[in-house]
C-alpha positions as CSV (number, residue, x, y, z in Angstrom):
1,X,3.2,30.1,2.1
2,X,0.7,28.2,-0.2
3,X,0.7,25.1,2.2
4,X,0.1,27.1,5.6
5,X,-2.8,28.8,3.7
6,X,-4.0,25.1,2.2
7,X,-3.5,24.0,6.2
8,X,-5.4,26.8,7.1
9,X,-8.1,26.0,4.9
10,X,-8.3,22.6,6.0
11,X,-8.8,23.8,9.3
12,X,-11.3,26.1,8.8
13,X,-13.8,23.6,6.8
14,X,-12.8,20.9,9.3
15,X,-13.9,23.4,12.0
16,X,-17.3,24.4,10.1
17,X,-18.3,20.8,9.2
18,X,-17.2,19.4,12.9
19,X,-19.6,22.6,14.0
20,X,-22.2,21.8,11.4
21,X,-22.4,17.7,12.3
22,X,-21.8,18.4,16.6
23,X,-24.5,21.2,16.3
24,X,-27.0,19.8,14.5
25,X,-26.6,17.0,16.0
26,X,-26.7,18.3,19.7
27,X,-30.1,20.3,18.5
28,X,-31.8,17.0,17.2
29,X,-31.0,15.5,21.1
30,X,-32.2,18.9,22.8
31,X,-35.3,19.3,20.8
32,X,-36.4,16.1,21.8
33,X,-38.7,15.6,18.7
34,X,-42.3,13.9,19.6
35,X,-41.7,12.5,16.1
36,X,-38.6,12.3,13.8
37,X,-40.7,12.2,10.7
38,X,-41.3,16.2,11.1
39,X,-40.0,19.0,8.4
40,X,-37.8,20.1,11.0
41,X,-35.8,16.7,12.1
42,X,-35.5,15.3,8.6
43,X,-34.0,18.9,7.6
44,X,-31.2,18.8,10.6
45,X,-30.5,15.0,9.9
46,X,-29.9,15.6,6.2
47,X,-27.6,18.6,7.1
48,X,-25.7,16.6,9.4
49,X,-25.5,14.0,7.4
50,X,-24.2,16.0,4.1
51,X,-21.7,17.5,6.6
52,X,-20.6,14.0,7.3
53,X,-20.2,13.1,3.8
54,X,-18.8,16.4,2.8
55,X,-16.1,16.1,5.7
56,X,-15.3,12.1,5.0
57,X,-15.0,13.4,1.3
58,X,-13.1,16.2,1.7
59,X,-10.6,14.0,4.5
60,X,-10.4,11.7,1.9
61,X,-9.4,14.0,-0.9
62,X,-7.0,15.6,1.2
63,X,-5.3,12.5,2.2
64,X,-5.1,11.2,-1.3
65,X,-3.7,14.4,-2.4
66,X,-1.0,14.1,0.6
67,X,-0.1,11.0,-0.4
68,X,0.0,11.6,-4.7
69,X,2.2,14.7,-3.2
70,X,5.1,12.3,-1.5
71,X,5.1,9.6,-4.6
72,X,5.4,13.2,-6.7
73,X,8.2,14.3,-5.1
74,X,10.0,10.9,-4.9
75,X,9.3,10.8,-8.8
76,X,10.4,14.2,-9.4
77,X,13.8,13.4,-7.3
78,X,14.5,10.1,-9.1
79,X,13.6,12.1,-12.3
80,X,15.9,14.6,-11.4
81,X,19.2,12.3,-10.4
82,X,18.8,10.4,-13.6
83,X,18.9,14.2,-15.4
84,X,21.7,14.3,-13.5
85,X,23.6,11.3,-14.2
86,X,22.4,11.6,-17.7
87,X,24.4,15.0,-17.4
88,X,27.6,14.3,-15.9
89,X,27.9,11.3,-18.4
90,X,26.9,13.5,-22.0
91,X,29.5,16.0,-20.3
92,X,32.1,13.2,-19.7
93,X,31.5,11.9,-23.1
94,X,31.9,15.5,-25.3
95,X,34.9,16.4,-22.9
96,X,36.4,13.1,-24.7
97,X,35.5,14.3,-28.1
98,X,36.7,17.9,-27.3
99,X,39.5,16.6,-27.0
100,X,40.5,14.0,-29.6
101,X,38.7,17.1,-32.0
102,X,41.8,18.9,-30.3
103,X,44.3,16.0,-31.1
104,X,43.4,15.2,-35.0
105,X,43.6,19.2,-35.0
106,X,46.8,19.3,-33.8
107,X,47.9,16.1,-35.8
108,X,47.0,18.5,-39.3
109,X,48.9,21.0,-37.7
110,X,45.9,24.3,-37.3
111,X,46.8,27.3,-36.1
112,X,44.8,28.5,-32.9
113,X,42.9,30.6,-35.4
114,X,42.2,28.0,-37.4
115,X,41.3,25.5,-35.3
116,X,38.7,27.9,-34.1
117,X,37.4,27.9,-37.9
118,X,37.0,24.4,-37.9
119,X,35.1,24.3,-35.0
120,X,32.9,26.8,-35.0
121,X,32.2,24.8,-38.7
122,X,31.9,21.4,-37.0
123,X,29.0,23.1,-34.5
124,X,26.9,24.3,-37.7
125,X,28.2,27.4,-38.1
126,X,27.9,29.4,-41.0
127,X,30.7,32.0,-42.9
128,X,29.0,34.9,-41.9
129,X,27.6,33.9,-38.5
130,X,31.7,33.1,-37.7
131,X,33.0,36.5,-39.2
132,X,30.2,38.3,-37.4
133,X,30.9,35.9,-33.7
134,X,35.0,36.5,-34.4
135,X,34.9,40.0,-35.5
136,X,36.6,38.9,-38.7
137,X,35.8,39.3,-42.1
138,X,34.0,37.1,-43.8
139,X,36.3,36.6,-46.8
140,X,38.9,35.6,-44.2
141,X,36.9,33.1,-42.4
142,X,36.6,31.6,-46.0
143,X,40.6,31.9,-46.3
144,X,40.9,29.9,-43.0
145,X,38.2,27.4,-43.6
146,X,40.1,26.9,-46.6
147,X,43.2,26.1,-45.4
148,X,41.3,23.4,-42.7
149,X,40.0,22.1,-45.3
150,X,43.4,21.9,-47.7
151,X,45.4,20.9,-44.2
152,X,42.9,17.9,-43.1
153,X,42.8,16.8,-46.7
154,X,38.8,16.9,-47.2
155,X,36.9,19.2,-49.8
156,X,34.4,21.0,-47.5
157,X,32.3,21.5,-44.7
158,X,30.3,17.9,-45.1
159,X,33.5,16.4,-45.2
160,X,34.9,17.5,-42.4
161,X,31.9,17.2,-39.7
162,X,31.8,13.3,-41.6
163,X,35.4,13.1,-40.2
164,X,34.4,13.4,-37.1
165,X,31.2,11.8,-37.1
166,X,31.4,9.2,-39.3
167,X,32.7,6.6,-36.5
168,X,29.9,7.7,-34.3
169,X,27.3,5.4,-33.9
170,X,24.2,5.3,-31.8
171,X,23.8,1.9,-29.4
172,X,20.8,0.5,-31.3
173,X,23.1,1.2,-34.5
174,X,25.7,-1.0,-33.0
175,X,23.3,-3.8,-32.3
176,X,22.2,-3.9,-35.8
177,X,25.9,-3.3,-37.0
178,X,27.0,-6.9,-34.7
179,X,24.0,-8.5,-35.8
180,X,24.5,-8.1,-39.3
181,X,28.3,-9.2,-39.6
């Protein structure tokens, strides 16, 4: 709806300035002026000339903007692909660490329960904000933690997200990691 009215717009000054220059200008050549240095003459050629400039302007903004519109939208669309790649490839990649979490769970032997302790842990979350999400108690969110924690052989919390983590390494951490052995 915004572009009809912007096209509508366009039309309506395009009409007023055409008016403005063809009018003016059909006056000067009916008034047949004895002399073109008069008040009068000088006022209509300045009018049709600012309606000139005023119209070239305007066409020129117009197609400028038109144009800064497509290279907008084709920049908006790559942008948006490469969100999308970007996407589908972090989605690929914590699908794979879903599920070797899962395995090495699974390999210490966690109850369902348990397991979803320990991950609720490994995402940041705190004792009470589990209890409270789980509808458990809090002291027996510490009980299960507690058994993760005696089942995957680590002392706590830090230990266990350093499990998982501890591997992980970002690609300009692997450069220096190459460059240095």
């Amino acid at each position: 709806m915004n572009d009809d009215l912007d096209e509508r717009l366009r039309w309506l000054l395009a009409i007023a300035l055409g008016s403005i220059i063809i009018g003016g200008t059909a006056d000067l050549m009916m008034d047949k002026p004895a002399t073109w240095l008069s008040f009068h003459v000088i006022f209509e050629t300045l009018m049709v000339a600012g309606a000139l400039v005023m119209a070239t302007t305007l066409w020129l903004g117009w197609w400028r903007s038109a144009h800064s519109a497509v290279e907008l939208r084709a920049t908006l669309e790559a942008q948006r692909e490469e969100r999308e790649a970007w996407r589908a490839s972090a989605e690929a990649a914590l699908e794979g660490l879903g599920h070797a979490i899962d395995a090495q769970f699974r390999t210490w032997r966690l109850t369902p329960t348990e397991s979803e302790i320990a991950l609720m842990l490994l995402k940041g979350y705190g004792h009470k904000e589990i209890a409270a999400l789980t509808g458990r108690s809090e002291r027996t969110v510490r009980q299960h933690a507690g058994v993760v924690y005696d089942k995957a052989g680590i002392s706590g919390r830090a230990e266990l997200a350093a499990f998982f983590l501890n591997g992980l390494m970002l690609p300009s951490e692997e450069r220096k990691a190459v460059s240095v052995a």
